[in-house]
MDTraj code that builds the backbone (N, CA, C; nanometers):
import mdtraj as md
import numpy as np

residues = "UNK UNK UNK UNK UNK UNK UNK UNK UNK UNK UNK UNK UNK UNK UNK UNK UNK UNK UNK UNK UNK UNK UNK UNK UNK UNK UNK UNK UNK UNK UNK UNK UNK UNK UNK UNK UNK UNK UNK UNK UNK UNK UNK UNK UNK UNK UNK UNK UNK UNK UNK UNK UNK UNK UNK UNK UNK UNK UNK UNK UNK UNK UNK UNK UNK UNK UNK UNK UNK UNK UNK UNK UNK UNK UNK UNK UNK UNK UNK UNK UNK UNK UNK UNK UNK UNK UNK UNK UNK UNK UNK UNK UNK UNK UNK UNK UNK UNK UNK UNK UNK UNK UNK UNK UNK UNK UNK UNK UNK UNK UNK UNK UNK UNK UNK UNK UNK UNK UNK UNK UNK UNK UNK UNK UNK UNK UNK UNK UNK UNK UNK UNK UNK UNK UNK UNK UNK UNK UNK UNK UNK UNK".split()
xyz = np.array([
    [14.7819, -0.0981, -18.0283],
    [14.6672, -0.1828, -18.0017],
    [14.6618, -0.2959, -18.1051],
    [14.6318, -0.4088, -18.0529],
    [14.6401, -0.5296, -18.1356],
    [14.4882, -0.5144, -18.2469],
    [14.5028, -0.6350, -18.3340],
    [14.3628, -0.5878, -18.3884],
    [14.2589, -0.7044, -18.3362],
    [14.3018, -0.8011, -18.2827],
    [14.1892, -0.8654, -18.2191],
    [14.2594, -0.9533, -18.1167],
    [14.2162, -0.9862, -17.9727],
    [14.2715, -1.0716, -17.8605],
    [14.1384, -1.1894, -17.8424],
    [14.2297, -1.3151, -17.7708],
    [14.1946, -1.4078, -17.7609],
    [14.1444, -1.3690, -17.5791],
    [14.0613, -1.4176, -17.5296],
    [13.9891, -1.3838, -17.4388],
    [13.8700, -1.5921, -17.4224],
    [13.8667, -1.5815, -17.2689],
    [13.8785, -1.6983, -17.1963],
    [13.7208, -1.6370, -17.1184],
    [13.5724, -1.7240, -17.1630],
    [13.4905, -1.6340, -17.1039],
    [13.4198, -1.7898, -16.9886],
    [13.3443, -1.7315, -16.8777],
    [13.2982, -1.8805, -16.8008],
    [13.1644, -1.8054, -16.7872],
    [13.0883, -1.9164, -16.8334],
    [12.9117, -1.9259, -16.8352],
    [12.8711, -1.9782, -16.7690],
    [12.7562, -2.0069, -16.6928],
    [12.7033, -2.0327, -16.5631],
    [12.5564, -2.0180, -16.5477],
    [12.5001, -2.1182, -16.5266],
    [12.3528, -2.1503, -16.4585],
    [12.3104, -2.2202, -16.3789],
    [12.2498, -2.1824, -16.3204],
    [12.1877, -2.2898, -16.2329],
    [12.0023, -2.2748, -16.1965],
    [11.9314, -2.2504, -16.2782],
    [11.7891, -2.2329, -16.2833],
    [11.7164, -2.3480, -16.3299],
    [11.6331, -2.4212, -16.3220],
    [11.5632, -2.5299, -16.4276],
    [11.6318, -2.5275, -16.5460],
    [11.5817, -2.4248, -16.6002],
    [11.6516, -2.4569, -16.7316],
    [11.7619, -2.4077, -16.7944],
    [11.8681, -2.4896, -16.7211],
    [12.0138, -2.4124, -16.7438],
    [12.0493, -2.4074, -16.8515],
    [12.0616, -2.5305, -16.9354],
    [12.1258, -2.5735, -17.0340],
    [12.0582, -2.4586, -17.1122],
    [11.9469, -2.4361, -17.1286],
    [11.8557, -2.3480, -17.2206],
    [11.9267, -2.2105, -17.2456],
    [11.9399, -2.1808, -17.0672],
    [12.0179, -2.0172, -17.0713],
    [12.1258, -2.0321, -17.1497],
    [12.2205, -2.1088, -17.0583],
    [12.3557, -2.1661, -17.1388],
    [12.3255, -2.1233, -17.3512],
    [12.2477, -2.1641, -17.3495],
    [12.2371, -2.2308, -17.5017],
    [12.2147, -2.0266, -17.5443],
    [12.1289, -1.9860, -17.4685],
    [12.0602, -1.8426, -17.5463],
    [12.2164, -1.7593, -17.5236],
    [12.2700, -1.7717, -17.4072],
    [12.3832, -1.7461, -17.4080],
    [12.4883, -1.7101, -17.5073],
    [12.5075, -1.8225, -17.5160],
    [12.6357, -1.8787, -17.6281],
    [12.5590, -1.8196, -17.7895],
    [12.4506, -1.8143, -17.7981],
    [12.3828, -1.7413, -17.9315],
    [12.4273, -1.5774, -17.9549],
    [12.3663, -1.5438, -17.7822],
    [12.4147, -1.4311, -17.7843],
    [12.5956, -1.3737, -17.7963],
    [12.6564, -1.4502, -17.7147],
    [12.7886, -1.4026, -17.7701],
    [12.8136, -1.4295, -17.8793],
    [12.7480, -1.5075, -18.0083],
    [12.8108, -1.5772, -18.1061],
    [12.7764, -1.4183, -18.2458],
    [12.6453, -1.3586, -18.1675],
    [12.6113, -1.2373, -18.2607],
    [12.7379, -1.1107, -18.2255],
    [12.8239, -1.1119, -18.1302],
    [12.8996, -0.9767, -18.1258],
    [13.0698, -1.0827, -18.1651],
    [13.0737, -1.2152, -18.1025],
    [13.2431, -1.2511, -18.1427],
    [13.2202, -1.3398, -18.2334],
    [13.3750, -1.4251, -18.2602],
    [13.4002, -1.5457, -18.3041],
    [13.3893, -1.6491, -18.1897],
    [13.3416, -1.7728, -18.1582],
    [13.3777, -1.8507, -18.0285],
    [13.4477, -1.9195, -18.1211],
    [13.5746, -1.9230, -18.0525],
    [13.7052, -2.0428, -18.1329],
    [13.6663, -2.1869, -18.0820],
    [13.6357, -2.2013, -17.9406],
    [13.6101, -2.3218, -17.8820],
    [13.5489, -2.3587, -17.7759],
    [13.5161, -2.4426, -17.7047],
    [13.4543, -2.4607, -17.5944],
    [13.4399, -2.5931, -17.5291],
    [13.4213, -2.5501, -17.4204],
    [13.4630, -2.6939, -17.3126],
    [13.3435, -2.7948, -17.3455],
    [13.2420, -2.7492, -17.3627],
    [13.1287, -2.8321, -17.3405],
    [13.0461, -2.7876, -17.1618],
    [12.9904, -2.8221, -17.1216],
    [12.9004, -2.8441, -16.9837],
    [12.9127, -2.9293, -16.8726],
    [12.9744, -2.8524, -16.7647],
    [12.9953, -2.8892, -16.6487],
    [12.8841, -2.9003, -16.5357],
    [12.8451, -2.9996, -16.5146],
    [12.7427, -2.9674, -16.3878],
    [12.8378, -2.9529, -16.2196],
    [12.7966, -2.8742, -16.1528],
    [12.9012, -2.8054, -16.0621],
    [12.7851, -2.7773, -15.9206],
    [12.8727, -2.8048, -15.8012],
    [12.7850, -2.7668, -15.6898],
    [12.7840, -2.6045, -15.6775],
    [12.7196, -2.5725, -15.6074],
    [12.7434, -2.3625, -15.5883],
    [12.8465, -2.3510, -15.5644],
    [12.9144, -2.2386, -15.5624],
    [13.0170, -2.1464, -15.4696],
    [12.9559, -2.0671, -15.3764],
    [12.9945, -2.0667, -15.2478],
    [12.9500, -1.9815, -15.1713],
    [12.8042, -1.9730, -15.1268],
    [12.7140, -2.0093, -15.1537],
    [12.5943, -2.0031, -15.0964],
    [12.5098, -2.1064, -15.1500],
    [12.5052, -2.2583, -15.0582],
    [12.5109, -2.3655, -15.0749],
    [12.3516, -2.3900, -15.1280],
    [12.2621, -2.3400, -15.0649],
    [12.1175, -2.3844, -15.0417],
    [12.0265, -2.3080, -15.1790],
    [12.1157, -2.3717, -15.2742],
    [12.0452, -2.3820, -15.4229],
    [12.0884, -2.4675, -15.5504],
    [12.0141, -2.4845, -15.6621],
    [12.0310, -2.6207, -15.7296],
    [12.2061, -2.6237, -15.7922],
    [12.2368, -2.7137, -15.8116],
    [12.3785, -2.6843, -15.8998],
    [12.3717, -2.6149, -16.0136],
    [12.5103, -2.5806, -16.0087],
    [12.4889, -2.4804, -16.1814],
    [12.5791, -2.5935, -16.2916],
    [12.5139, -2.5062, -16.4155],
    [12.6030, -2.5571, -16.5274],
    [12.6962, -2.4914, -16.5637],
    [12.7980, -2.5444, -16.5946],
    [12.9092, -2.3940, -16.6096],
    [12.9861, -2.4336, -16.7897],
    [13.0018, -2.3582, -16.8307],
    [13.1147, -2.3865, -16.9453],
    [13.1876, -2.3150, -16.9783],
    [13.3396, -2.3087, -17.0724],
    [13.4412, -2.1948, -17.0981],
    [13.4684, -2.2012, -17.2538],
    [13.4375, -2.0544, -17.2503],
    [13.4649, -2.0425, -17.4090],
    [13.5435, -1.9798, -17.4404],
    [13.6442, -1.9585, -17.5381],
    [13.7302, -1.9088, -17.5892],
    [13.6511, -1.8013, -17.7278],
    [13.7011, -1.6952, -17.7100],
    [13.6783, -1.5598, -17.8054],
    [13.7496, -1.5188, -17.8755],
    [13.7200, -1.4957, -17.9580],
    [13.8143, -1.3659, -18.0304],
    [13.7149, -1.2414, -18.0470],
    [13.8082, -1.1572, -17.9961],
    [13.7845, -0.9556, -17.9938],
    [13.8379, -0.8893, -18.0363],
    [13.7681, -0.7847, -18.0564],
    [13.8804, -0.6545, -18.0797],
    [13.8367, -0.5680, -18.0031],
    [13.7557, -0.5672, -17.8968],
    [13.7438, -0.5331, -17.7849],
    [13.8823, -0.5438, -17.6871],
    [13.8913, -0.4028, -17.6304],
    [13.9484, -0.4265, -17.4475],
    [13.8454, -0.4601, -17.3709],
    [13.9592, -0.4897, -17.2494],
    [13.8846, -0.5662, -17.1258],
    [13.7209, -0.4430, -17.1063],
    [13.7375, -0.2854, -17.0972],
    [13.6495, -0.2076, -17.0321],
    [13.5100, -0.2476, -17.1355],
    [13.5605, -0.2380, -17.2552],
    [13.4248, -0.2287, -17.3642],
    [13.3699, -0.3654, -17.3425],
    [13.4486, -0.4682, -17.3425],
    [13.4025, -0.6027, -17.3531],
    [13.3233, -0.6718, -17.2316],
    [13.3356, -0.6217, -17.1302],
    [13.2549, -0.6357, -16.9960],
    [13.1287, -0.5260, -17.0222],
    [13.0909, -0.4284, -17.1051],
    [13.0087, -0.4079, -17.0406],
    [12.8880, -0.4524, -17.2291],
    [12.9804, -0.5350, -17.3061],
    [12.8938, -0.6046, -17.3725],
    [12.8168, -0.7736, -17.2897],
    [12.9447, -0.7858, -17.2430],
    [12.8632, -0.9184, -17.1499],
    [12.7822, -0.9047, -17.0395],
    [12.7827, -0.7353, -17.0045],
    [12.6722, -0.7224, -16.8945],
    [12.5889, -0.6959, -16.9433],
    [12.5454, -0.6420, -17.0836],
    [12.4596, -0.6245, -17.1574],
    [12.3882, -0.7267, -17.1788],
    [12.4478, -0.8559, -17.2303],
    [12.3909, -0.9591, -17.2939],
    [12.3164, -1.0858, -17.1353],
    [12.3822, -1.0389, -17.0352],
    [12.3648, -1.0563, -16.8528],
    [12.2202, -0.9882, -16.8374],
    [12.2007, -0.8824, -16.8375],
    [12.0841, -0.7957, -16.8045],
    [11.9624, -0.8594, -16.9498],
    [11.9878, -0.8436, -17.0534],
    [11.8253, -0.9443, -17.1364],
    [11.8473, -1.0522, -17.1028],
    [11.9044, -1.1603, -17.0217],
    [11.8749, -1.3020, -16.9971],
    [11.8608, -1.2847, -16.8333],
    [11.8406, -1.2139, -16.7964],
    [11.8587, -1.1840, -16.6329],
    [11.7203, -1.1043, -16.5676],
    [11.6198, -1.1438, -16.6838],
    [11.5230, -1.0463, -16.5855],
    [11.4785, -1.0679, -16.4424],
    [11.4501, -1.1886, -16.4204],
    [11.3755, -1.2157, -16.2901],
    [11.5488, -1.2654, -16.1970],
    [11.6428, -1.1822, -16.2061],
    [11.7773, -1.2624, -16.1400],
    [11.7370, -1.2152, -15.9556],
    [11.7684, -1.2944, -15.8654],
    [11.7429, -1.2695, -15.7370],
    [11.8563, -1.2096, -15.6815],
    [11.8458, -1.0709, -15.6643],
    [11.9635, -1.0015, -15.5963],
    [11.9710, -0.9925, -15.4438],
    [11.9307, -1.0698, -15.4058],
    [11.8789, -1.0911, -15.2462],
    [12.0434, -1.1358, -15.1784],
    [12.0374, -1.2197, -15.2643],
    [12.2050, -1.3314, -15.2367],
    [12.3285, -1.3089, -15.3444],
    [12.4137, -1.2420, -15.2670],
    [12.5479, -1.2247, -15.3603],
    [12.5908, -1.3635, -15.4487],
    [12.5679, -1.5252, -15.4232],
    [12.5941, -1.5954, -15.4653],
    [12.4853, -1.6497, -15.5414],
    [12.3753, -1.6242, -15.5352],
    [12.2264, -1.6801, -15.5263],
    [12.2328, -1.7165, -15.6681],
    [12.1016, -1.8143, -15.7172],
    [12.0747, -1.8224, -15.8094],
    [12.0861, -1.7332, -15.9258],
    [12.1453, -1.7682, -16.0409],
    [12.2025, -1.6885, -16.1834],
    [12.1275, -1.7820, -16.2639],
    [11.9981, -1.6802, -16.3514],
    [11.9681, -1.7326, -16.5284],
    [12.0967, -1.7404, -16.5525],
    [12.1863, -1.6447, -16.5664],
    [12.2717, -1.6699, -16.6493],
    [12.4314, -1.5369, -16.6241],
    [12.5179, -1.6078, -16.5804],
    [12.6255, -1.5720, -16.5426],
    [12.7567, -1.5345, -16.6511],
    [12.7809, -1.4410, -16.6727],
    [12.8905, -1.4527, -16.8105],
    [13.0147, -1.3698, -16.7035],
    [13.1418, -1.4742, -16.7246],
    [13.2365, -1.3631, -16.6182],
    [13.3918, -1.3424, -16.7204],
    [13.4834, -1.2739, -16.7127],
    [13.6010, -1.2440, -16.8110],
    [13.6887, -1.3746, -16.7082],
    [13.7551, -1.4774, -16.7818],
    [13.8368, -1.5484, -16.6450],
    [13.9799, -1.5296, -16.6970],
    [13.9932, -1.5093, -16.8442],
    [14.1372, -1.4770, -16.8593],
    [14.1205, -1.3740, -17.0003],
    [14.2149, -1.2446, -17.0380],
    [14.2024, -1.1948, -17.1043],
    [14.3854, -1.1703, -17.1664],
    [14.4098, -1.3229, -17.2348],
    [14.5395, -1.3231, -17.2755],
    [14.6142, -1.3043, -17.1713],
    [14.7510, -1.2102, -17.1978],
    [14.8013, -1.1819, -17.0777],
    [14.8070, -1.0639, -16.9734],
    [14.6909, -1.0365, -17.0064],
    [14.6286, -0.8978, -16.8980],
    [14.6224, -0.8890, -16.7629],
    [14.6677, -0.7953, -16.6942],
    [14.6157, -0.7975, -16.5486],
    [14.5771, -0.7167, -16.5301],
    [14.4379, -0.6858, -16.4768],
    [14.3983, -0.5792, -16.4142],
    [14.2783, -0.5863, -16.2936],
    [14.3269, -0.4904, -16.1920],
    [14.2596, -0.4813, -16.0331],
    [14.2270, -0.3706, -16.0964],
    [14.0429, -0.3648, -16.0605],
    [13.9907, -0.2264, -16.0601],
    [13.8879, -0.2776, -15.9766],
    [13.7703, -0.2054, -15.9564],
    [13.6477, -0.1909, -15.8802],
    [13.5457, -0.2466, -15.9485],
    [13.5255, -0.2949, -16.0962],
    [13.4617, -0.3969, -16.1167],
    [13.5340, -0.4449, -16.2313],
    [13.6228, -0.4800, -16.2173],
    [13.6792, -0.6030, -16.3238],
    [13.8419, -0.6298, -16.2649],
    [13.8327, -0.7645, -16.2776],
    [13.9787, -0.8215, -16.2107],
    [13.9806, -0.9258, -16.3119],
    [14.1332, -0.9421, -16.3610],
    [14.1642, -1.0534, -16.4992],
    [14.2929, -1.0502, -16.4307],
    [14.3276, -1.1619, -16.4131],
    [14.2951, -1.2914, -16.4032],
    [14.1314, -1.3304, -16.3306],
    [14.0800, -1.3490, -16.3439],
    [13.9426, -1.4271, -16.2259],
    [13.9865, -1.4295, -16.1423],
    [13.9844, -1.3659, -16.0231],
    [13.9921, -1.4747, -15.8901],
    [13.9522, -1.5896, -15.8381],
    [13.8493, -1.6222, -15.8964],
    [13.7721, -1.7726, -15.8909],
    [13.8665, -1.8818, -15.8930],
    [13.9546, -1.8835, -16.0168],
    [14.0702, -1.9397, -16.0674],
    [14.1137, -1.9901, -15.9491],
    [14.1497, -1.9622, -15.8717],
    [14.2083, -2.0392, -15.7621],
    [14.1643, -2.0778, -15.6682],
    [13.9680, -2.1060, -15.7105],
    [13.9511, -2.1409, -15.5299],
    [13.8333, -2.2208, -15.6256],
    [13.7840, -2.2059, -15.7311],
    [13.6023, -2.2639, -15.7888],
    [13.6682, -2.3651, -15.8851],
    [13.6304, -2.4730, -15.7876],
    [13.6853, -2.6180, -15.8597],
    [13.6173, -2.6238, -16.0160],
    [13.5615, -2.5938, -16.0464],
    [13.4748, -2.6614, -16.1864],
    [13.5645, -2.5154, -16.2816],
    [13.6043, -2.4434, -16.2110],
    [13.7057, -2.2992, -16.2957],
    [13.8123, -2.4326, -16.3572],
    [13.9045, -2.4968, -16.2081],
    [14.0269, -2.5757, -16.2615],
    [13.9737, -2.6672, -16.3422],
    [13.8623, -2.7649, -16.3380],
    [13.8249, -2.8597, -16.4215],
    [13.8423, -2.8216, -16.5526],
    [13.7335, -2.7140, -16.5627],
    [13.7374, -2.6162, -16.7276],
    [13.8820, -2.6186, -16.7926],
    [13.9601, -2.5520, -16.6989],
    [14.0487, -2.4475, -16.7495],
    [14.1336, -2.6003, -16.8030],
    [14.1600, -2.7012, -16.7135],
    [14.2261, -2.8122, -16.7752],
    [14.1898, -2.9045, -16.8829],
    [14.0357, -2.9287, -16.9189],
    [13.9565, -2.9482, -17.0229],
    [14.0048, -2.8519, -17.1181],
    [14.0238, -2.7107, -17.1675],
    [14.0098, -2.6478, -17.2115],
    [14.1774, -2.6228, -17.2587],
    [14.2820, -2.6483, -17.1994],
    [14.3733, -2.6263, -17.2086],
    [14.4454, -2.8058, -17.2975],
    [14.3517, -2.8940, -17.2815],
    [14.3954, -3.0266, -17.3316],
    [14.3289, -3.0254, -17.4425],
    [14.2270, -2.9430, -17.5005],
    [14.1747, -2.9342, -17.6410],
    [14.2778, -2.8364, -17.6784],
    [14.3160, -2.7294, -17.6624],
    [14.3779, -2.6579, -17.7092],
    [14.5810, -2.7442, -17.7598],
    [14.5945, -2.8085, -17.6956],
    [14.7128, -2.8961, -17.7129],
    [14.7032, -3.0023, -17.8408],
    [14.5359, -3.0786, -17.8222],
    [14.5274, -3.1500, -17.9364],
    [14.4979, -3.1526, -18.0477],
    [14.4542, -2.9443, -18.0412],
    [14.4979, -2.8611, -18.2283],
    [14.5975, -2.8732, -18.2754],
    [14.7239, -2.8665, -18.1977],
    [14.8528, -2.7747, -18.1824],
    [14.9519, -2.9254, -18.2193],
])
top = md.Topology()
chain = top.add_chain()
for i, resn in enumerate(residues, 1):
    res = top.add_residue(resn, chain, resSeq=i)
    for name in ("N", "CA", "C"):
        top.add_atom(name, md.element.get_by_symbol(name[0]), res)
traj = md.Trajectory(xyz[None], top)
């Protein structure tokens, strides 16, 4: 086991006050990791279930010493206190605040609730925007 992995996380709102969640967000992951970097804020139409406001989305880069199992169910943790009033009516519906794993180094794993790579990755345009934002900061450390 390594002693800490680099891990690829995508944040997401779309409520009035996104940026806000966004912001309590990023506080909250900043109390359990390191954030190495971040895209900044994407404003983005929905996925999948059109007839609500756009979200904000952004991608951050981590460092863990967490695996994929422990580390999902700290971000569902930190999902559930920013998520009280979340509308479970609509699988796509409005999110306070969305935290999803989109890459975990070079991991793959299909299970019943966690898939790394994202599947999003290949179909949620503001995923490719990120991931290419995010991949052109990472070049102009290097």
């Amino acid at each position: 086991m390594k002693e800490f992995y680099y891990v690829t996380l995508s944040l997401g709102s779309n409520t009035n006050n996104a940026k806000h969640y966004l912001n309590l967000a990023f506080k909250a992951l900043q109390s359990y990791f390191e954030i190495v970097d971040n895209t900044g804020i994407l404003k983005s139409e929905p996925f999948g279930y059109k007839d609500q406001n756009d979200f904000y989305n952004a991608l951050l880069i981590i460092k863990t010493k967490y695996l994929p199992g422990k580390l999902l169910k700290i971000l569902q943790n930190i999902e559930r206190k920013l998520n009280k009033n979340k509308n479970k009516n609509i699988f796509w519906g409005e999110r306070i605040i969305d935290i999803d794993i989109i890459k975990f180094e070079d991991f793959n794993i299909f299970s019943n609730n966690l898939t790394i790579p994202h599947p999003g990755l290949r179909d949620r345009k503001y995923l490719k925007i990120l991931m290419e934002k995010l991949n052109k900061i990472e070049l102009l450390k290097s």
